[in-house]
C-alpha positions in Angstrom: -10.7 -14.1 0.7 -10.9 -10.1 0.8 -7.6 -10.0 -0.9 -9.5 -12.1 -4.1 -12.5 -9.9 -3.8 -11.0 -6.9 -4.6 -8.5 -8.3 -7.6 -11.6 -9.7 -8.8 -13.3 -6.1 -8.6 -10.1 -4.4 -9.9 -9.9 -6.4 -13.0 -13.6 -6.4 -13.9 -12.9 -2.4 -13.3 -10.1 -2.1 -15.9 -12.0 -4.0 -18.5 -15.2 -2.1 -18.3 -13.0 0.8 -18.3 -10.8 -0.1 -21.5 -14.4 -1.1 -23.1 -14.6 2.8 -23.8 -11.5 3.4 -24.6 -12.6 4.3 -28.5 -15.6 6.3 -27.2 -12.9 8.6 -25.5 -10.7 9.0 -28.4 -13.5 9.6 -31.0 -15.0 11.7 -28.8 -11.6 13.6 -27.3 -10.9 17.3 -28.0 -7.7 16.7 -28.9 -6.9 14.2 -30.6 -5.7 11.1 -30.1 -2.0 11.2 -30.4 0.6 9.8 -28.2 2.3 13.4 -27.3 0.1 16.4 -27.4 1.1 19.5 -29.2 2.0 21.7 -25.7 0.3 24.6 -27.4 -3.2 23.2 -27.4 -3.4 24.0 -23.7 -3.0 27.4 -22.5 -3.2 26.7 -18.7 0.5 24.7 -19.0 2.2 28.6 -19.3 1.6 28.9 -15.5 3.2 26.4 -14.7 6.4 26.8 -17.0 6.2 30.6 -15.8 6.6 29.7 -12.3 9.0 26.2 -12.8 11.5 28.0 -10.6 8.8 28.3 -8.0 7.9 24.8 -7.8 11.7 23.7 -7.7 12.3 25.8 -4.9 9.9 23.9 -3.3 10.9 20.5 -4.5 14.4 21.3 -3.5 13.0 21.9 0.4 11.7 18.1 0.1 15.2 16.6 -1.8 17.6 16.6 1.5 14.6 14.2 2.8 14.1 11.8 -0.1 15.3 8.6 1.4 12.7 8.7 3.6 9.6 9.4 1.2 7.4 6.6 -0.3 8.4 4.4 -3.4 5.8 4.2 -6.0 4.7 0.9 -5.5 4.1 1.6 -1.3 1.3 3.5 -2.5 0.4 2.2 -5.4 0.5 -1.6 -4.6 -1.1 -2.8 -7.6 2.0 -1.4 -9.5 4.5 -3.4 -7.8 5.3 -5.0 -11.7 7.1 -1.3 -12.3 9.2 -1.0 -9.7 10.1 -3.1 -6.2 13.1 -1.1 -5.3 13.7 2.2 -3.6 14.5 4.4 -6.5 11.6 5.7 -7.7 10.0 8.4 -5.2 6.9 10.3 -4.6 5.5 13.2 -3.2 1.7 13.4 -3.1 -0.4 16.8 -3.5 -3.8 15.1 -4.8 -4.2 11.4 -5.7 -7.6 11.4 -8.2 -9.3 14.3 -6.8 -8.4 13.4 -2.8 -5.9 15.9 -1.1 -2.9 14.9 0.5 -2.2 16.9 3.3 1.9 16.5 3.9 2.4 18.1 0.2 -0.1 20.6 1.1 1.5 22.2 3.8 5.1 22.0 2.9 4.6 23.4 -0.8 2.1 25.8 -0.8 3.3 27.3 -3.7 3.3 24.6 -5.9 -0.6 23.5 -4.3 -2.0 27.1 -5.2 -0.8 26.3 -8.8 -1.8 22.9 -9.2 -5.1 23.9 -7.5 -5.6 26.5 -10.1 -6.1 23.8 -12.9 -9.2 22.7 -13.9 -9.5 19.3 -14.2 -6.8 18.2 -12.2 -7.0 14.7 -10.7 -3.5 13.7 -9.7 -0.7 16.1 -8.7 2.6 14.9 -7.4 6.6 15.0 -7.4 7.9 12.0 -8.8 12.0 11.7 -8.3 13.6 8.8 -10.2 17.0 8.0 -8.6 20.4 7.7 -10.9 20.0 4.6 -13.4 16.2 3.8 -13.1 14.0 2.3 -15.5 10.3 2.1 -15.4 9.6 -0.7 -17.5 6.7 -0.8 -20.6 3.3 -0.4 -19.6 0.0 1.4 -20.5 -2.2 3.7 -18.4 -5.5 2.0 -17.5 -7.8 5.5 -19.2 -8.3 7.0 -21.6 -10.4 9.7 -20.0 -6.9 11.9 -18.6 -4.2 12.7 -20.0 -0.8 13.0 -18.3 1.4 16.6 -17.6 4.8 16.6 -16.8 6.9 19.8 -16.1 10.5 19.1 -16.3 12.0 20.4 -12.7 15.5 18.6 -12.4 17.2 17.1 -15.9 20.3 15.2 -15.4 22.6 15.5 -18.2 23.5 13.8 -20.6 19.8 14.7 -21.2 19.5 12.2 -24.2 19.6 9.7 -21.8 17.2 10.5 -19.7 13.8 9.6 -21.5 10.2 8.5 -22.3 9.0 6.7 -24.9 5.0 6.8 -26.0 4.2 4.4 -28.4 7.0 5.1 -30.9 8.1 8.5 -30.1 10.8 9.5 -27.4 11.3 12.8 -25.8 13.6 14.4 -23.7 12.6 16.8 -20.6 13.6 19.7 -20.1 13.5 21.9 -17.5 10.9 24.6 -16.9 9.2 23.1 -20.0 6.2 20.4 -20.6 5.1 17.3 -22.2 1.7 15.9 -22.1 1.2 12.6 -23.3 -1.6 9.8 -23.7 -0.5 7.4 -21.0 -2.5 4.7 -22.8 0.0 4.0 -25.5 2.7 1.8 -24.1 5.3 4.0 -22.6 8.4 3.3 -20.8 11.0 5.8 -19.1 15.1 5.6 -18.7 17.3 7.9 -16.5 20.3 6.2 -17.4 22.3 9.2 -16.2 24.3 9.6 -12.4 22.0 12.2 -12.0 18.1 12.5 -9.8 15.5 13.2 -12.3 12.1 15.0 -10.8 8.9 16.2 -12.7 5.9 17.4 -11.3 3.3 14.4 -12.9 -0.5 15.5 -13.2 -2.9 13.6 -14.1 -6.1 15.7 -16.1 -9.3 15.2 -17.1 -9.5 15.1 -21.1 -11.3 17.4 -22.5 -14.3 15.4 -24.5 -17.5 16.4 -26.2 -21.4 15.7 -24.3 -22.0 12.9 -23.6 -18.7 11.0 -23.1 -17.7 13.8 -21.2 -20.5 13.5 -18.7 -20.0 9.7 -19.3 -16.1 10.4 -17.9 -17.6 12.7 -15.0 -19.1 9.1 -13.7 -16.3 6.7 -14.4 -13.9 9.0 -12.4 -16.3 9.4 -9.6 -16.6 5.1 -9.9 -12.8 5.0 -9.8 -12.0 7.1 -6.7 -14.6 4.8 -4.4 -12.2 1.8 -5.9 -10.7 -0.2 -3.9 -8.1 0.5 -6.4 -7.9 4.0 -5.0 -8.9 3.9 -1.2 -6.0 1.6 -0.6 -3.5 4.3 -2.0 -5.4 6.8 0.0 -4.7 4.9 2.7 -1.6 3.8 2.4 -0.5 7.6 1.6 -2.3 8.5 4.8 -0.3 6.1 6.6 3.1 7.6 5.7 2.0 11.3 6.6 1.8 9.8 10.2 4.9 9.0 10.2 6.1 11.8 8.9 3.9 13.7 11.3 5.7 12.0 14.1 8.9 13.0 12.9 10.9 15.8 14.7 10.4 19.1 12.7 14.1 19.2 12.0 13.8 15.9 10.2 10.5 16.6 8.4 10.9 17.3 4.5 
């Protein structure tokens, strides 16, 4: 019965949600494209300045990787993209709420992320050798996504992301931001690890869809939706926190 509560409340969520989808793109900064031109937003120069910064510290956390969550063990309403063990994460802030494993181990890469207005979501995400995420569409329109390139496999053309109809290529030390409500899909069809660090961040909109935006987000982090991830993420730093410290990523 709780179980069909909340699906119930999840799905009336996302479709009051995508019911303002074109208030956010009229009303959005800039634009509405699929992949934003990189240049629009100053504060991504930080981040490619320091790249090596925030490897170093992702490179502390790769001997451990087996043992850090998949995707969908926080994410559980994502299980449709993946329900193996290749695609890994490593949490700083999940929509506005601070991890505290990420925190401590990379403050480096927290002090950055921290300095970014707007930020919602910060976290490592590691795709093993040969994954695929398979096509699917963000749930709003009211963030847009960040990627800096930390690890690229080569043959770097096949390693990818499509949005909508345009594919890119990471690289790394440099960014892509994208609209993760176009249908977008990713490929590392390489034998190499591919790892970005993914932020999610607010859209910059004009009064009043941005105050509008302000009260959506806050609706969204009190969702089920997102207190189960919370949790869930919470869970795993306690058993991390019970590991030995030689063990610990």
């Amino acid at each position: 019965m709780k179980s069909t509560i909340r699906n119930a409340f999840v799905t009336a969520g996302a479709k009051t949600i995508r019911s303002l989808e074109q208030l956010m793109a009229r009303q959005s900064e800039v634009g509405n494209p699929a992949f934003f031109d990189r240049d629009i937003f100053p504060w991504r120069r930080e981040f490619e300045t320091h790249w090596r910064t925030i490897r170093g510290e992702l490179e502390q956390v790769l001997p451990q990787k087996d043992r850090l969550p998949n995707f969908q063990d926080i994410s559980r309403d994502q299980r449709h993209l993946s329900q193996d063990d290749r695609w890994k994460t490593y949490f700083f802030y999940a929509l506005g709420q601070k991890a505290a494993t990420g925190t401590e181990r990379c403050p480096e890469t927290l002090r950055i992320i921290e300095s970014l207005p707007g930020m919602q979501t910060a976290f490592f995400s590691i795709l093993a050798p040969g994954k695929r995420i398979p096509p699917h569409r963000g749930a709003f329109k009211g963030v847009i996504r960040y990627h800096l390139g930390l690890i690229v496999p080569e043959p770097r053309e096949r390693c990818w992301i499509r949005v909508g109809t345009e594919v890119r290529h990471w690289a790394e030390g440099e960014s892509l931001v994208f609209d993760d409500t176009y249908e977008h899909e990713v490929h590392n069809d390489t034998d190499g690890w591919r790892a970005v660090l993914f932020l999610d961040i607010v859209r910059p909109l004009r009064f009043p869809a941005s105050a509008l935006n302000a009260t959506v987000l806050r609706a969204v982090r009190a969702s089920p939706f997102v207190q189960d991830g919370v949790q869930n993420y919470r869970a795993w730093e306690a058993k991390l926190d019970q590991a030995s410290p030689a063990s610990a990523p």
